[in-house]
N, C-alpha and C positions, 0 to 999 in steps of 0.2 A: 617355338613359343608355346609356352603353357595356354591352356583354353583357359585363361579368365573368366570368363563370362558364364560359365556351368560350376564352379567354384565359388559361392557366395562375392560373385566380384573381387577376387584377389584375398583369399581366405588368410589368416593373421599367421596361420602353421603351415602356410605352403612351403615348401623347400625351396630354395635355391635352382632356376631354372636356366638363365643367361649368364651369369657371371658370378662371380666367388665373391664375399662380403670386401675383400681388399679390393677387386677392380669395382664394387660400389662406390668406395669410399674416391677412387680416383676418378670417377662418373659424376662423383657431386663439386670434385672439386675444383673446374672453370665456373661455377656457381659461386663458390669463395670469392675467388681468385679469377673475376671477370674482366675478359679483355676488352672490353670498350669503356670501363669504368677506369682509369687510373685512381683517380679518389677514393674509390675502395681498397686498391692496393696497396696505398697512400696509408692508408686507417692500418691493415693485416698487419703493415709491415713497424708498425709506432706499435700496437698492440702488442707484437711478438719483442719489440725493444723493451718495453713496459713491461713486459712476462719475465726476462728476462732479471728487468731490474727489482722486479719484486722477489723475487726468488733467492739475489744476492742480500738482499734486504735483511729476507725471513735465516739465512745463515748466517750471518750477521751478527743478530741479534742476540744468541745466545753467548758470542762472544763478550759483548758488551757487559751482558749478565755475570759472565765468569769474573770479568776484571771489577767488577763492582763488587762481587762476595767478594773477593783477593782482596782489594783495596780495606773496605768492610772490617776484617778480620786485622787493624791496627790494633797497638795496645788505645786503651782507655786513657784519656785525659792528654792525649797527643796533642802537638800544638793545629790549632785551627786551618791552618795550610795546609796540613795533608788533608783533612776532613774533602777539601776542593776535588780532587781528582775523584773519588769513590760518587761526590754527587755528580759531579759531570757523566761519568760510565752510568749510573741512572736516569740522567737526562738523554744520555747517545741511546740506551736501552729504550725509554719510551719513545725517542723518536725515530729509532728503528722499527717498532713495533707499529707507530702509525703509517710510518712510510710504505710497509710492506701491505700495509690494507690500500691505503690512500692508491699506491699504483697499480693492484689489482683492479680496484674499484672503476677508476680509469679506464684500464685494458678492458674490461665487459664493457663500458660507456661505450668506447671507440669500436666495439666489435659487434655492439647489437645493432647499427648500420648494416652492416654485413649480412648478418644472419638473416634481418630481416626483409635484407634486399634475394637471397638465398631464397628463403620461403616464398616469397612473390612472384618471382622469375616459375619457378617450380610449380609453382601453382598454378598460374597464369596458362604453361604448357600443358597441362595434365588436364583444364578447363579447355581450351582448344581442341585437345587432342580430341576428349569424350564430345566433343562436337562433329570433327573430323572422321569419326569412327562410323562406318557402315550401318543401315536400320538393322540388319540381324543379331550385332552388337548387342541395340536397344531393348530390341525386344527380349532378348533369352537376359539381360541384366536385371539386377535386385538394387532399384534404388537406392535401400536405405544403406543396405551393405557397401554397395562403393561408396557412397556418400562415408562412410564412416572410416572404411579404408583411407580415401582420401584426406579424411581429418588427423589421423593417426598418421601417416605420411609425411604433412607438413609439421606437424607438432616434430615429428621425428629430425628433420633436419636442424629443427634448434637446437635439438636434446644431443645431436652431432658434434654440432659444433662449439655447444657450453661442455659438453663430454670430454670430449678429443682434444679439442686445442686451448682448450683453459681450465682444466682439470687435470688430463694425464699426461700433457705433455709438459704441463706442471711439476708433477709427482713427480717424475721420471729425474728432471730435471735437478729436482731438491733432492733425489734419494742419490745422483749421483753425487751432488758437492758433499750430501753429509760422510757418503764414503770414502770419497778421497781425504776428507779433513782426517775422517777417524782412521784411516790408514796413513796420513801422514804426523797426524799431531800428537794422535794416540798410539798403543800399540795393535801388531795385527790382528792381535784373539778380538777385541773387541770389532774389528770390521767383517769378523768372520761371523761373530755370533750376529749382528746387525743381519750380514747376508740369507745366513740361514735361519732367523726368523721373518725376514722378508720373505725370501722362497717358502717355506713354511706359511706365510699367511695367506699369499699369492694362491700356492694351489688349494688353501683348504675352501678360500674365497671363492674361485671359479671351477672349486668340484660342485661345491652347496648349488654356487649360482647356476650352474647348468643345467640343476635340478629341478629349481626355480623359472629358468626359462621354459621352461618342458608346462610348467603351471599356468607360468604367463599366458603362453600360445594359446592352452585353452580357454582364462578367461580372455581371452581377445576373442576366440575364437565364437564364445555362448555372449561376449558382449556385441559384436556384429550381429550375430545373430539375431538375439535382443530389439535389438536399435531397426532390422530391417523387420522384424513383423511389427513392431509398432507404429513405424512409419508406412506399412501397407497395411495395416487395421486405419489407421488415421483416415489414410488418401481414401479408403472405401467405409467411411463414414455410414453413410446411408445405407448402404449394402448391411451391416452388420446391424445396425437397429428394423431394417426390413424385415430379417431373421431372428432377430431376437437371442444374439451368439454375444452379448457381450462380456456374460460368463466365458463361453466357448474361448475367447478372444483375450483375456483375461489368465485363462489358464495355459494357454501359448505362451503368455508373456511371459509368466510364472516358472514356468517349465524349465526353459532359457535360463531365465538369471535365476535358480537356483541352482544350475550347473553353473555359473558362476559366484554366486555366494559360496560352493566345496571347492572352488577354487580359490578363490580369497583364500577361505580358512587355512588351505595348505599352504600359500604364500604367508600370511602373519607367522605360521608355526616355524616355518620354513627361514624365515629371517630374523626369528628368535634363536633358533637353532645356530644360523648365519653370525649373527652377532654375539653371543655368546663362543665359541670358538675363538672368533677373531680377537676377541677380549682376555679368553686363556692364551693364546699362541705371543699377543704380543707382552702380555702383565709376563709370562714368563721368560723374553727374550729381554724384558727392559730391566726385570728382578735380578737376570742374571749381571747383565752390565754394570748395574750398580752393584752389587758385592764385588764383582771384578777394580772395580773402581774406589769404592769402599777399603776396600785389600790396600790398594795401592797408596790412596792418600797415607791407611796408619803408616806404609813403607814408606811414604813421605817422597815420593815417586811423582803422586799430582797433588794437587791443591783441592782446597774444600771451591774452589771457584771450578778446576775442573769436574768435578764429581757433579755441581750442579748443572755446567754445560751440557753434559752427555746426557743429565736427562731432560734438560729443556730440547736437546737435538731431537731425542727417540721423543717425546712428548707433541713435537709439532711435527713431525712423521705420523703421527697416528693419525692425525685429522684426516688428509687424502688419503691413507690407507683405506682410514674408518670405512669409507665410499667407495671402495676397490669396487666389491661387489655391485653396487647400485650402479656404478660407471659403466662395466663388463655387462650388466643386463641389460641397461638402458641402449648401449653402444649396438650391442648384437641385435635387440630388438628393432631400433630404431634401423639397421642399414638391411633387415629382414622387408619391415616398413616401406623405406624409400627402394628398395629395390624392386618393390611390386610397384611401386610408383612408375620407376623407368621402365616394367613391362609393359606399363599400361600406355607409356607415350613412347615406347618402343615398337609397337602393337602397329601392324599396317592394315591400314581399312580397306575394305572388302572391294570398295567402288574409289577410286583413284581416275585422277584427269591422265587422259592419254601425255605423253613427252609432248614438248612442244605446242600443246593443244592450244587454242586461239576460241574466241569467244563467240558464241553465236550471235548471228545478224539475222534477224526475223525482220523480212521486207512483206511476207503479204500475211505467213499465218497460218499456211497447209500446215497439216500433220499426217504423218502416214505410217501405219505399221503394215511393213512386209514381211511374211513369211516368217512369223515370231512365233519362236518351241521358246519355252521357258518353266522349268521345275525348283522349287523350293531346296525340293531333295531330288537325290539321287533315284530312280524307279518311280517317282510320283510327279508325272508330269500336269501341269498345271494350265498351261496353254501350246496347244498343238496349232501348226502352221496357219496363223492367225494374220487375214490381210485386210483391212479398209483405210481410207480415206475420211479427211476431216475437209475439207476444201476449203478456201480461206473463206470468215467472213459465217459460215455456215454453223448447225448443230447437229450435231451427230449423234441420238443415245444409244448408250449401252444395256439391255435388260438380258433378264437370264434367273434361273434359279439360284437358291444360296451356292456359292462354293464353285458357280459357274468358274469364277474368275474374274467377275466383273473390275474388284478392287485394284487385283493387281495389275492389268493397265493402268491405275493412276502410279500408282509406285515404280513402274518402269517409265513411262513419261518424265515421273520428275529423277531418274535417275536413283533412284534407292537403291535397284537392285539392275543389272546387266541381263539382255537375252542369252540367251544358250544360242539362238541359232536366227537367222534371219537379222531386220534391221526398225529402228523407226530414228524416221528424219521428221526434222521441220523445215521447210524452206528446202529440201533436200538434201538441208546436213544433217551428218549422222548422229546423232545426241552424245555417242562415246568419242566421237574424235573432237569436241568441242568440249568445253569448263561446263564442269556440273553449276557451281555459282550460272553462268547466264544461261543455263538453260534454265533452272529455276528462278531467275529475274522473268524470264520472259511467259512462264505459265504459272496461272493466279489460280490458289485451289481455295475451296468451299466446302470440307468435310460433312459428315455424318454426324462425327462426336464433336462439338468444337469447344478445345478448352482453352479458355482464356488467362493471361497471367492474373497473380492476385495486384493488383495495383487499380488507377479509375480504367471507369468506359475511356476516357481521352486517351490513354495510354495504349490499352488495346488496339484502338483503332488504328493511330499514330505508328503501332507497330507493322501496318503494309506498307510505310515511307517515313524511317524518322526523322526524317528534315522536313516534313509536311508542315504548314503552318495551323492555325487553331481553324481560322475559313476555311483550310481546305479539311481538315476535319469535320466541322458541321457541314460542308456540303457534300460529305462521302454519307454522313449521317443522314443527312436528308436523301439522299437517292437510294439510301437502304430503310427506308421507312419506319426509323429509329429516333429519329431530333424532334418528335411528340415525345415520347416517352421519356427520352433521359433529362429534356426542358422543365418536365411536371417532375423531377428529383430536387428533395433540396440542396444539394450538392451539388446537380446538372451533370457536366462531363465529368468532376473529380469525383464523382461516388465509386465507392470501389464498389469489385466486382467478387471478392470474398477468391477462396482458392478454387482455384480452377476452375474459376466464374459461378460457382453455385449461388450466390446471393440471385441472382437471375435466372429467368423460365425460360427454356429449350428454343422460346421461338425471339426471347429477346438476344440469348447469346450467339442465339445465329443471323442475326440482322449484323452486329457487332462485327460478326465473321465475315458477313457481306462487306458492311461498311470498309473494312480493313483490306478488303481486297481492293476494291474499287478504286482507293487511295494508292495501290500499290501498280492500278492501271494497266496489268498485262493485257499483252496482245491475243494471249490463247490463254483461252479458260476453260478450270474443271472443276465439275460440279460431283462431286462421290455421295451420291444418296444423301443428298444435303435437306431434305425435306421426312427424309422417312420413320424420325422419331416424333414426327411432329403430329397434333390432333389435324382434321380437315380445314377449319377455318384457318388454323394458323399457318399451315401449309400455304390455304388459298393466297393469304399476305404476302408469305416469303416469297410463293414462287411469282409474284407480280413484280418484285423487288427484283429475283433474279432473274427475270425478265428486262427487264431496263440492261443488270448488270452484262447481259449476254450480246448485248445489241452493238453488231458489227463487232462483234469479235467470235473469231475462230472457237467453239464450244463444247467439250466431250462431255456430256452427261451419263452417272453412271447409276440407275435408279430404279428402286423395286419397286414402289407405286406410279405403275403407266400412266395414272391419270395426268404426273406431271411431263410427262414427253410428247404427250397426242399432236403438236404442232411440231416437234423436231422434222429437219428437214430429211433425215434418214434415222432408219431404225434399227439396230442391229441387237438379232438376238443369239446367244451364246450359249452352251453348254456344252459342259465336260471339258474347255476352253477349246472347241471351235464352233465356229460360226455356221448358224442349222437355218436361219430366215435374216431375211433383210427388206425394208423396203420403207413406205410409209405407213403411217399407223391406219388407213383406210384401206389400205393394200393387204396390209398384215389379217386382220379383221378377216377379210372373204377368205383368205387363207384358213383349213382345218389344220394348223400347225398348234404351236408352243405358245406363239404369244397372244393368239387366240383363246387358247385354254386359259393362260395366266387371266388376261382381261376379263372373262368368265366369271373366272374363280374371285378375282378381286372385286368385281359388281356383285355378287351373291353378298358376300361379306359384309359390303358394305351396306347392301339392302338388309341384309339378318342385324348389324350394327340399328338401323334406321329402326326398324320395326320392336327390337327392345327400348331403345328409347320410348317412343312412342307408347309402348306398355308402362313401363316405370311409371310414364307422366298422366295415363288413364287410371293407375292403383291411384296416383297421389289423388288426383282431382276426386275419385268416389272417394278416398278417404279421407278428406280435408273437411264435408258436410256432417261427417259422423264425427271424428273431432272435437269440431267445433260444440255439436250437442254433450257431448261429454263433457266438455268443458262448461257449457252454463247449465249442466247438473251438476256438476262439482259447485258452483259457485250457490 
C-alpha cells in the first residue's frame, strides 16, 4: 500500500496502486447492488427495465417521424380521412418523444435511492475507518487535504453511477439499435459511414480527453492543496495574527490557486478544442448520410420520410455522443477518486486488537510498566528499559526534562502506540492482549492542550458519557469548579464554546476537560501536564479540582511544574527515557540529583517572576502622583 499520509492525504494524481480502474469499478459494486437491501435491487432492477424502455422509445420515434412526412406528402385537397393517419403518426411522434423523457426521468427517480444509499454506506466506512486508523496516521496527515479527498470521493460515486449506468450504458445501447435498423432498413454504406464516424469521434474524444485529464489531475491536485493551507491558516488563527503573516498566508493561498487558475485556462481551451472537433467529425459523417440518402430518394429508392429518419437517428446520437468526452473524464476521474477512497479503508492500522482479544476487567487499578524499550523510529530510542508501579488507589508522577519521555507513557497506556519490548499491564493484564476500546474506557485523561468540540459547555462535558443525564452534568460541573462560571452565562450550559473551544480561557477549558472526565468516571487516571499552560492562581484552582478528581483512584501524573506533584505518593524522575531518581518529593530534595536542580531552578524563576512584578507595580505607584499633577496642569 502506498503511504497516504506523506502524499497530501491521497494526492488527486496518484497512480493506481491496488487494483486497475475495472476491479474499482467491481469494488463499488455490492455498494450498488447491496445484499441486505432487496429493495434497492428491487429499484436497479425497474430502473435498468425503464432504461431499457426509454431507449426503445427514443428509436422509435423517428420512425413515427418518417411515416408522418410519408403520410404528409398526399396530393392537396384529398379527402379528409387520409388527413387521419399523417396526424395520428404526429400524435405517436409527440408521444414518443414524451415517453422517452418521462421513463428516463423515472429511471434517475428510482436510481437516486441507490446512489445515495452508495455514497452513505462509503462514507460512513471511510469515517470509521479514519477513526480506526493509528495516532501516527494522524499525526503525519493534512486535514484539509483528506478532508477534500474525501469530498471528491463521494461526490465521485454519484458522478459513477449517473455516468456508467444512465449515460453509457445508454449510449451503447442506442448506438447499437440505431445500427442494426441502418444495417437492416437501410443499405450497408450508410452503417458503415455511421460506424466510422463513431470510431472516428470515439478516439478523437478520448485522445483530447486524456489530455485533459493530465489538466484535471493538476487542478485537483493545487486545489487540495489550496483548500488544505487554508484550512491550516484558519485552525491557527491566532498564530498568524501573533506574527503578523497574513499577508505571508495570503500569498500561500495565492500561490496555489494560481496554479490552478493555468489549469482552468488549459482545460476551457482544451474543451473548446474538444468540442469543436467533435462538431467537425460528426457535421461531416451526418453531411455525408444525407447526400447518400439525398441520392437515393431522387432514385426513388427511399422516401422524403426516410431521408428525414436518418437524420432525426444521427441527430439524437449526437446528444450522448456530445458527452463522450465529459462521461470518459468524469468516469476516469471519479474511479482515480474512489479508488484512493478504498486505499484509505483498505489501509490497516498500526495498533489492531490481538484475535480473540476479550475486554479488560479492572478490579483494583494497578498499573505497571515493565521493562518497556520503545522508539518512534528506528535508531532513536525513546524509552530504555523502563519499570514502575502505579499501585491501586495511589499517585505516581512523572517529571523529567523536555523530551525526557514523559508524554509518551500516556500514549502507550492508552494504546496509541505498542512497546518494542517489555510489557504494561493493569490488573495484570497485558493492555495488547485486551480491546483497545476498554482499555481506554477504563483510564480517564486530562491533557496539556485541551480542545474542545465547537458545540455548548453541556455538550463537551456530556462527551465523557453520552447517556449522562443534565444532574449528572452539573454535578461533574460542580466537582470541577466550573457550575459558577457557566451559571453567570446567559446561555448557562448551551453557550457554545466557539472552535476548538477558544471562546474560552485555558483554565476554563480545562475545568470542561475535568468536568468531562469525571462524568466519564474511570478507575485509573492521567493527568499529562494538565496545569502547565496555566498562570499560578489558576493552576492553584485546577489543581484543587484535580485533587478531588484523583481521589481513590489509581493516578499517573505527567508534569513539568513540581510544585503540582509535592504530595504524589511516589516520584519518578526520567531522562533520556530511563529512570535516574525516584522517591518522595522530601526524599528527592536532600537528594544532589535532577529533581533537586529542576526545583531550584523552578523556585529562582518563579522568585525573578515575583520580584518583576513587584517592580512594575513600584514604577506604577511613583508614577500615578506625577500623572495625576500633569493632568490638573493640563486642566
Amino acid at each position: 500500500m502506498s503511504d497516504i499520509a506523506n502524499k497530501d492525504d491521497l494526492p488527486a494524481d496518484a497512480d493506481p496502486v491496488e487494483a486497475s480502474q475495472w476491479s474499482t469499478l467491481v469494488r463499488l459494486w455490492p455498494f450498488i447492488w447491496p445484499a441486505d437491501r432487496p429493495d434497492l435491487k428491487v429499484r436497479v432492477l425497474i430502473a435498468l427495465a425503464l432504461l431499457l424502455a426509454a431507449k426503445v422509445a427514443t428509436v422509435m420515434v423517428p420512425f413515427f417521424y418518417k411515416a408522418a412526412v410519408d403520410q404528409l406528402t398526399i396530393e392537396p385537397g384529398s379527402p379528409a380521412a387520409l388527413i387521419v393517419v399523417p396526424l395520428a403518426m404526429v400524435i405517436a411522434y409527440g408521444v414518443g418523444r414524451v415517453m422517452m423523457i418521462v421513463f428516463a426521468q423515472i429511471r434517475d427517480a428510482l436510481f437516486t435511492k441507490v446512489g445515495q444509499h452508495a455514497v452513505r454506506t462509503l462514507a460512513l466506512k471511510t469515517f470509521e475507518q479514519i477513526h480506526r486508523l493509528s495516532l501516527r496516521f494522524h499525526l503525519e496527515r493534512r486535514t484539509g487535504g483528506l478532508a477534500r479527498v474525501i469530498e471528491r470521493a463521494t461526490k465521485a460515486i454519484e458522478v459513477i453511477i449517473r455516468f456508467t449506468i444512465l449515460n453509457t450504458i445508454p449510449t451503447v445501447l442506442e448506438l447499437a439499435f440505431i445500427a442494426g435498423i441502418l444495417g437492416l432498413y437501410f443499405d450497408l454504406w450508410y452503417l458503415l459511414v455511421v460506424v466510422v464516424t463513431v470510431i472516428f469521434y470515439v478516439w478523437f474524444t478520448f485522445m483530447v480527453t486524456e489530455m485533459r485529464i493530465a489538466i484535471r489531475r493538476e487542478m485537483n491536485e493545487s486545489d487540495t492543496d489550496a483548500y488544505a493551507k487554508a484550512i491550516d491558516s484558519l485552525l491557527n488563527y491566532e498564530t498568524v495574527k501573533y506574527f503578523g503573516n497574513e499577508d505571508w498566508e495570503a500569498g500561500r493561498y495565492d500561490t496555489a490557486f494560481a496554479r490552478y487558475e493555468k489549469a482552468a485556462i488549459k482545460t476551457y481551451i482544451s474543451l473548446a478544442i474538444m468540442n469543436s472537433g467533435q462538431a467537425a467529425i460528426f457535421t461531416a459523417g451526418l453531411t455525408i448520410c444525407m447526400i447518400m440518402a439525398g441520392y437515393d430518394v431522387v432514385a426513388g429508392t427511399l422516401t422524403i420520410g426516410d431521408f428525414v429518419m436518418i437524420n432525426a437517428f444521427l441527430i439524437q446520437l449526437y446528444m450522448p455522443l456530445n458527452f463522450m468526452g465529459t462521461v470518459y473524464r468524469e468516469i476516469k476521474q471519479g474511479l482515480i477518486d474512489i479508488q484512493m477512497m478504498f486505499e484509505l479503508i483498505g489501509r490497516e492500522p498500526e495498533i489492531k486488537d490481538a484475535p480473540g482479544a476479550n475486554d479488560l476487567i479492572v478490579t483494583d487499578g494497578e498499573v505497571r510498566f515493565e521493562n518497556v524499550r520503545f522508539a518512534y523510529e528506528d535508531g532513536r530510542p525513546v524509552l530504555e528499559d523502563l519499570s514502575f508501579t502505579v499501585p491501586p488507589g495511589h499517585t505516581v508522577a512523572i517529571v523529567g526534562p523536555s523530551g525526557a519521555g514523559k508524554s509518551t507513557l500516556s500514549r502507550i497506556l492508552y494504546r496509541f502506540y505498542d512497546v518494542a519490548a517489555g510489557s504494561v499491564t493493569i490488573d495484570g493484564q497485558d493492555i495488547r492482549e485486551v480491546t483497545q476500546a476498554s482499555v481506554r474506557a477504563a483510564v480517564g485523561m486530562v491533557p496539556q492542550d485541551t480542545v474542545l468540540f465547537n458545540d455548548t459547555i453541556a455538550y463537551n462535558i456530556r462527551y465523557g458519557r453520552p447517556d449522562a443525564s443534565m444532574d449528572e452534568v452539573q454535578e461533574a460541573a460542580r466537582l470541577a469548579q466550573i457550575d459558577t462560571f457557566i451559571e453567570a452565562q446567559p446561555q448557562g450550559y448551551d453557550t457554545e464554546v466557539g472552535e476548538r473551544g477558544l471562546k474560552l480561557s485555558g483554565g476554563e477549558k480545562q475545568r470542561v476537560a475535568i468536568a468531562r472526565t469525571i462524568l466519564k468516571g474511570p478507575p485509573i487516571l492521567m493527568l499529562d501536564e494538565a496545569t502547565s499552560a496555566l498562570d499560578v492562581n489558576t493552576e492553584r484552582d485546577i489543581q484543587s479540582a484535580l485533587s478531588k478528581v484523583a481521589e481513590n483512584r489509581t493516578t499517573l501524573v505527567i508534569a513539568h511544574r513540581l510544585s503540582t506533584v509535592v504530595d504524589a505518593d511516589e516520584i519518578i524522575v526520567i531522562d533520556a527515557g530511563r529512570i535516574i531518581e525516584r522517591g518522595r518529593h522530601r526524599q528527592l530534595l536532600k537528594k544532589p540529583g535532577l529533581y533537586a536542580e529542576m526545583w531550584n531552578r523552578q523556585k529562582e524563576a518563579q522568585k525573578a517572576r515575583a520580584n518583576l512584578v513587584n517592580t512594575v507595580a513600584n514604577v506604577e505607584d511613583r508614577m500615578l502622583p506625577e500623572a495625576e499633577r500633569f493632568s490638573q496642569k493640563s486642566k
